[in-house]
N, C-alpha and C positions, 0 to 999 in steps of 0.2 A: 504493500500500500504506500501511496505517496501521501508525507506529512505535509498537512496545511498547516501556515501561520502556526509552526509552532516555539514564540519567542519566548525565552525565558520569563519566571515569573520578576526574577531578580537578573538585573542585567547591571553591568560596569555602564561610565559614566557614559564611557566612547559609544556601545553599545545602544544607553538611551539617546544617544544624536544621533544612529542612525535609526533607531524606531521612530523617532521625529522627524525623519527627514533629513538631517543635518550632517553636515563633514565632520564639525568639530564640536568637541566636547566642551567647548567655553559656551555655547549656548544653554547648557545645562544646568552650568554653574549660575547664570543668571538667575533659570529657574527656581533654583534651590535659593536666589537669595530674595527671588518674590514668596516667596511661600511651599514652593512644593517640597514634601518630607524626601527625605534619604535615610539612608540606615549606615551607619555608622560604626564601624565594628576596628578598634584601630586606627589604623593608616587605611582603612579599606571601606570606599562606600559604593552602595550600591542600592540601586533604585527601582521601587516596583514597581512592573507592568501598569498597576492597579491605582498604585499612587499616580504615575504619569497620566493616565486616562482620564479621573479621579478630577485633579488638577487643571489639566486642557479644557475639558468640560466647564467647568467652574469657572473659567475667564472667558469664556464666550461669548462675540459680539456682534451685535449687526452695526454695521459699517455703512452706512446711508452721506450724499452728498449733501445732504439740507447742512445748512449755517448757522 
């Protein structure tokens, strides 16, 4: 069988910038400092699927030209 969409639940930082879309891991780091949780274990964070979803959701906007 082929796996769909199967991303980790916990992913590295790099990891959640490409489940975002992104090249680099400095977009992440934004995120983490709007608000979205990390997990923090050490020198070593890592970020859940659940939380990034979680989060995107939560800042969602509609974007309209009015002034």
């Amino acid at each position: 069988r082929r796996r769909e969409n199967m991303t980790p639940e916990y992913m590295s930082l790099t990891d959640a910038a490409k489940y975002l879309g992104y090249g680099s891991k400095h977009v992440v780091y934004d995120l983490i400092k709007a608000g979205m949780p990390v997990i923090k274990v050490g020198k070593t964070m890592r970020v859940s699927k659940t939380a990034i979803d979680t989060f995107m959701h939560a800042h969602e906007e509609v974007i309209t030209d009015e002034k």
